[in-house]
C-alpha positions in Angstrom: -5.7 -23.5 7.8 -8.6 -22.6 5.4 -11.0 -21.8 8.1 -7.9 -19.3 9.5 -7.0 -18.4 5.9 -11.4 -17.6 5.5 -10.9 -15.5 8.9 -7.7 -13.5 7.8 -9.3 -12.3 4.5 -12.9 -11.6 5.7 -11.5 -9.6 8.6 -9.1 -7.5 6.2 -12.3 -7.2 4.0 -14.3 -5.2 7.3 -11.8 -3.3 8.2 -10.7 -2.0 4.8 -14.6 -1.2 4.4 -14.4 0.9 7.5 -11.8 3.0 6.3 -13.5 3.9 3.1 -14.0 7.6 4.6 -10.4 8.6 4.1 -9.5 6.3 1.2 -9.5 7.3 -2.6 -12.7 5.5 -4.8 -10.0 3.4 -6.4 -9.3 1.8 -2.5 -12.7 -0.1 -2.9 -11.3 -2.5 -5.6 -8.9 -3.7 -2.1 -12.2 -4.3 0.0 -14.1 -6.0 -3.2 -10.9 -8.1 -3.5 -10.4 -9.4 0.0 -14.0 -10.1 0.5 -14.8 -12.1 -2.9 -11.1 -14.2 -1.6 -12.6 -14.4 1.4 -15.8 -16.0 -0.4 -13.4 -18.2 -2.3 -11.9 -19.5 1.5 -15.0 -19.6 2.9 -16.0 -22.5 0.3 -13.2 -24.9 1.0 -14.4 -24.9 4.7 -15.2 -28.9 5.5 -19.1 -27.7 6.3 -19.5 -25.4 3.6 -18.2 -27.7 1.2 -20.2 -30.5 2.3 -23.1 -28.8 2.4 -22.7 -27.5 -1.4 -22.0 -30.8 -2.8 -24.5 -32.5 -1.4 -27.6 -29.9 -1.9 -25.4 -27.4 -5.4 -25.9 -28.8 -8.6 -22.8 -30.8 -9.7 -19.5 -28.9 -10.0 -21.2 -25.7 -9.0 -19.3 -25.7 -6.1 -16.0 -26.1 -7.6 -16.9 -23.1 -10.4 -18.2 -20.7 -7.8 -14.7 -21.2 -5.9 -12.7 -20.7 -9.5 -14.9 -17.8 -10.2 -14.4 -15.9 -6.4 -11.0 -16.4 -6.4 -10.1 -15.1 -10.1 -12.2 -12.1 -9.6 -10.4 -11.3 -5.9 -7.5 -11.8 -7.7 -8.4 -9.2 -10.3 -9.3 -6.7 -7.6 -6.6 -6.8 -6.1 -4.2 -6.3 -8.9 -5.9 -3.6 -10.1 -5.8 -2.0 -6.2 -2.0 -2.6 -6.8 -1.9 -1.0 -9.6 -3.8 2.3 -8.6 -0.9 3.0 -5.8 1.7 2.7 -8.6 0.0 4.7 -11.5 -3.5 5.8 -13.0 -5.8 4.0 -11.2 -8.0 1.3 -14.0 -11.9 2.6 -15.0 -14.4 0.9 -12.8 -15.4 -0.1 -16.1 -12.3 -2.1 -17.4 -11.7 -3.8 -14.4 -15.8 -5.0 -14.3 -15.5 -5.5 -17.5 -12.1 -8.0 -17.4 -13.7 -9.7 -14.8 -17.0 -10.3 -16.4 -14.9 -11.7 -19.6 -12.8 -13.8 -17.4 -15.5 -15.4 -15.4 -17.5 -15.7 -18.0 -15.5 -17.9 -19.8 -15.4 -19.9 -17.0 -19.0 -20.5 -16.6 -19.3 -20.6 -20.6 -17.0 -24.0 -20.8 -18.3 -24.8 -17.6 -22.0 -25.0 -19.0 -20.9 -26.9 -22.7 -18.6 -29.5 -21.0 -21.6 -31.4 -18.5 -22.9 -33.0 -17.1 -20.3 -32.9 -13.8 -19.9 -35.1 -11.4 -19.8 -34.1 -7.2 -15.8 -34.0 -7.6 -12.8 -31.6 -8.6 -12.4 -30.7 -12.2 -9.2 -31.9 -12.6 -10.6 -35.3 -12.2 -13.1 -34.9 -15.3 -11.4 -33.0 -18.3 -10.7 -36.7 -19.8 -12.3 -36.3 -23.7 -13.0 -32.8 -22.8 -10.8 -30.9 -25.1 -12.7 -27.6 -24.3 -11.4 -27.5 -20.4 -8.0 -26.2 -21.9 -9.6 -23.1 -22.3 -11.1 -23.4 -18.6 -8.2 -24.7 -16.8 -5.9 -21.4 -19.2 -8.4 -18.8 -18.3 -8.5 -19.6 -14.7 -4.7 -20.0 -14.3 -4.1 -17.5 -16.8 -5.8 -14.5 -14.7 -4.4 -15.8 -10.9 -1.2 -15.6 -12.3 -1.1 -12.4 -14.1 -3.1 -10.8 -10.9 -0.8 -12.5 -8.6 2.6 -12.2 -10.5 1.8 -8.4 -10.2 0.6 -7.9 -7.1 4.0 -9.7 -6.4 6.5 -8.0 -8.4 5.0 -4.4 -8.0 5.3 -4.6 -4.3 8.9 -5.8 -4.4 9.7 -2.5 -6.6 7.8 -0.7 -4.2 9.2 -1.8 -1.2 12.8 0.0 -2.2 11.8 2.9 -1.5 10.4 2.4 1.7 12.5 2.7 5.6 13.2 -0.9 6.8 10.7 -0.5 9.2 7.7 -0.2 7.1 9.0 -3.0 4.4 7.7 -6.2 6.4 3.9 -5.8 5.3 5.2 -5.5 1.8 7.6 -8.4 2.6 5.1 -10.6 3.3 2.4 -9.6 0.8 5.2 -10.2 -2.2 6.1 -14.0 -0.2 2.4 -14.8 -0.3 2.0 -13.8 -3.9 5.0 -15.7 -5.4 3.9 -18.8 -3.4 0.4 -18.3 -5.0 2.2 -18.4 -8.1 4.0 -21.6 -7.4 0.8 -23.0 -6.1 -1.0 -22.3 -9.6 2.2 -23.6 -11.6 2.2 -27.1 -9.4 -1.7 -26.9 -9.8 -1.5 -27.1 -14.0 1.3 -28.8 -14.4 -0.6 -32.1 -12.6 -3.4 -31.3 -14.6 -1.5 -31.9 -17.6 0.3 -34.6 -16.1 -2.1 -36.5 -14.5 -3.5 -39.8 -16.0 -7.3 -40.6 -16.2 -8.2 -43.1 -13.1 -4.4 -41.9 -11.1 -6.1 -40.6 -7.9 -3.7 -41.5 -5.6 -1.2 -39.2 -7.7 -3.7 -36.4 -7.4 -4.5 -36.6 -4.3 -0.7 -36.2 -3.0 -0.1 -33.5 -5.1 -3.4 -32.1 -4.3 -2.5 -32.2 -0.6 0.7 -30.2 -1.2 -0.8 -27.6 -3.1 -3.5 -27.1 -0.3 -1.0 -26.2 2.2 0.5 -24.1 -0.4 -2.7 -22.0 -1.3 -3.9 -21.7 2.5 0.1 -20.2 3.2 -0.5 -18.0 0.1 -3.6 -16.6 1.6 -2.0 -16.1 5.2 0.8 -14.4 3.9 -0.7 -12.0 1.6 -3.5 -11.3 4.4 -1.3 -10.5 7.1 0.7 -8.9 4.2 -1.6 -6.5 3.4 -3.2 -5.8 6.6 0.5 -5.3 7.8 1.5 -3.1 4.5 -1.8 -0.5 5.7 -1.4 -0.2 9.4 2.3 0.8 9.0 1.0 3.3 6.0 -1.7 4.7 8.3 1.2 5.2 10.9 3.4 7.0 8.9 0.6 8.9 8.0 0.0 10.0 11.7 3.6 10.7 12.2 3.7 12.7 8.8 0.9 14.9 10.2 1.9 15.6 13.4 5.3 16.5 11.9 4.4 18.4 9.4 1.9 20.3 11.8 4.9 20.7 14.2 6.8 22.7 11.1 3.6 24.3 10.0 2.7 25.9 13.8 6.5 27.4 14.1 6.8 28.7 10.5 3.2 30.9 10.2 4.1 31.7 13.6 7.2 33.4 12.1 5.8 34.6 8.8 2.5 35.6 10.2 0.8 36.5 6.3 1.4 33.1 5.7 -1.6 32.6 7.3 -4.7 31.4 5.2 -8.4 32.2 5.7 -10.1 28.9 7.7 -11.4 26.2 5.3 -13.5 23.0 5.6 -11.4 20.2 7.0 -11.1 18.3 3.5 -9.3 21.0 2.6 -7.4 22.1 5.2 -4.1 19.8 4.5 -3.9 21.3 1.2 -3.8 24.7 2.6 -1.1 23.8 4.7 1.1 22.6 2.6 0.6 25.8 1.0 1.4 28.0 4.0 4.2 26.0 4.6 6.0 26.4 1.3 5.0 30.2 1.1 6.7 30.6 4.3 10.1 28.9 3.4 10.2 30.6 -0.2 9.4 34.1 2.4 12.5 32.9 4.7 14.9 31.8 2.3 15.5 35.1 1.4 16.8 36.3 4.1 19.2 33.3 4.8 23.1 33.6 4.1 24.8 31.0 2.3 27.6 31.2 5.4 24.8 30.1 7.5 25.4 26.6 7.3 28.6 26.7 8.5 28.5 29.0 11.0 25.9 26.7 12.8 27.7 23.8 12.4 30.6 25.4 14.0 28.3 26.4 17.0 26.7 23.2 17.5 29.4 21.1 16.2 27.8 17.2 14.3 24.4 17.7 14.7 21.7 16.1 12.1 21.0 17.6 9.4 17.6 18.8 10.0 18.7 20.5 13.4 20.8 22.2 11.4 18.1 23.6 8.9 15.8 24.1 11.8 18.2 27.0 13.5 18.7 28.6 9.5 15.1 28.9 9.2 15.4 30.6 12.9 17.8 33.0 11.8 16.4 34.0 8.6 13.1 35.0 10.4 15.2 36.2 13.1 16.7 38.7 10.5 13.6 39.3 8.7 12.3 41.0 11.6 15.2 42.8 11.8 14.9 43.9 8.1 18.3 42.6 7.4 18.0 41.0 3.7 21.5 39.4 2.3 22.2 40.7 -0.7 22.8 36.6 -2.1 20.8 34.3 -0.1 21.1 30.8 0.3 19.4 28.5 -1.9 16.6 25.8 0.1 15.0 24.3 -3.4 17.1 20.9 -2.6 15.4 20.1 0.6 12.6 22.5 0.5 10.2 20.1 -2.0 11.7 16.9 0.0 8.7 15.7 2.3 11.4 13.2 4.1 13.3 16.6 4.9 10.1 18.5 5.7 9.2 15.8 7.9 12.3 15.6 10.3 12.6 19.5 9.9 9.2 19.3 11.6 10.4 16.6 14.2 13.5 18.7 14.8 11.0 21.8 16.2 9.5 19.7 18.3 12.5 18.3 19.9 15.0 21.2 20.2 13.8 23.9 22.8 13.6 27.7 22.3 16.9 28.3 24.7 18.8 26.4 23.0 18.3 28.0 19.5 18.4 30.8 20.8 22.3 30.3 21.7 23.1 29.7 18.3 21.2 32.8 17.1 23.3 34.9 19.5 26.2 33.0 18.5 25.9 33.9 14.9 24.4 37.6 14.9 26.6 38.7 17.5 23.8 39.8 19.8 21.4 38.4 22.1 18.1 36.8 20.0 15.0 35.2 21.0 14.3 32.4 18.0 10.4 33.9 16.1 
């Protein structure tokens, strides 16, 4: 499981770094964080290990792990944090890890000589580790508790299908936080020279940080290929609504831009060209259409309004009230299926409904 777990994180580490062209700076704290927990896996590998304890200084092995892992940790949590809010400074988050590790290597280097075994084994008249064992704890389970309960608020507001990366991100980090609450309560607990105690416990809490890491790999690997779908879908939507409504309120239009830009512009286009359209629609609108086309969704029902106020807009014909679209207008759900509903109704049949209303025979703009 730790050589899987290694794998998981070290691949989720490459591919977020090959993404880094359409990802914000504050994305790189994900790909530092998976690839310094990958680090962490990669030295509780049989071989690795092996190799560090016989060839490392003593306990260097066991710090370098701590140290990996609390930073990842960090990473991550500040990641979290940037999807949520203001993203941290480069600086805080460097300097928070610095502190934290640190520490660490500060007690690390006052408390030798080690022996080739786990520290939870040695901190016997070393009063000192206390500050160790409550800085390393301390950090996974502020980072992890986070990452943990952020995604769980998050999640709400998110369609059932694209909640199961987020699912299993927030499973992996509340069993990391069991995982570090077993871990120092046996330290606390256990008795100088009780190794068969230790090593049971131990065991357990193995399997429980190698699940952690599964779950919040496949987790957050999951959580960004469902984002980077709805992404595509929210594109080709929105470019679905953006093609029909410049089409009908041609100075819409903007002058070309560099591709960078382009998305900005339009939503821009897009919003000038409903604010142009909504003022030639008639409240009454809605419910002549629904009498025409009898329980159809909603956005089918906006898409033949928005036909028939550019249908009367190139008839000149302004009402002298016209309806209000601010509730849906600034909804990017609503702008979405408005967009999916173009695609998916044809020309003739809109064009019943505008003859239907208006009284005469109109071909939809």
């Amino acid at each position: 499981m730790t050589l899987l777990a290694f794998a998981l994180f070290a691949g989720a580490a490459l591919w977020t770094a090959l993404r880094h062209r359409s990802q914000h700076r504050g994305d790189y704290a994900l790909t530092w964080g998976l690839a310094l927990v990958a680090a962490a896996s990669a030295l509780r590998i049989s071989q690795v290990e092996s190799f560090l304890l016989e060839h490392a200084p003593p306990g260097a092995h066991e710090l370098a792990k701590h140290a990996l892992l609390v930073a990842g940790c960090l990473c991550i949590a500040a990641w979290v944090q940037g999807t949520q809010g203001p993203r941290p400074r480069p600086t805080y988050l460097a300097s928070g890890i610095v502190g934290v590790v640190g520490v660490l290597v500060l007690v690390f280097a006052l408390n030798g000589p080690w022996e080739r075994q786990d520290f939870d084994l040695q901190t016997g008249g070393k009063p000192w580790m206390a500050l160790y064992w409550a800085a390393y704890y301390g950090a996974f389970l502020w980072a992890t508790a986070t990452f943990g309960v952020s995604t769980v608020r998050n999640r709400q507001d998110r369609p059932r299908s694209d909640r199961w990366g987020m699912d299993l991100a927030a499973a992996g980090a509340f069993v990391g936080v069991l995982w570090a609450l077993l871990s120092a309560v046996n330290i606390v607990l256990q008795e100088p020279g009780a190794i068969e105690q230790y090593r049971l416990l131990g065991i357990r809490t193995r399997y429980l940080i190698a699940a952690s890491s599964i779950l919040l790999t496949l987790g957050i690997m999951g959580h960004l290929l469902s984002a980077a779908r709805t992404r595509r879908r929210r594109r080709a939507d929105l470019s679905a609504l953006h093609a029909h409504l410049v089409d009908a309120v041609a100075e819409s239009r903007l002058s070309s831009v560099r591709p960078e830009v382009a998305e900005y512009h339009r939503t821009i286009e897009i919003m000038d060209a409903l604010a142009t359209l909504a003022r030639y629609s008639a409240p009454q609108d809605a419910a002549q259409v629904r009498t025409l086309v009898g329980d159809a969704p909603e956005p089918v029902l906006r898409a033949l309004q928005i036909d028939l106020a550019a249908t009367r807009r190139g008839m000149d014909e302004r009402p002298e009230v016209p309806a209000d679209w601010s509730a849906w207008a600034e909804d990017d759900h609503a702008l979405r299926h408005l967009g999916r509903a173009f695609r998916e109704q044809t020309s003739e049949k809109r064009a019943v409904v505008l003859a239907g209303v208006l009284g005469t025979e109109q071909e939809p703009r």
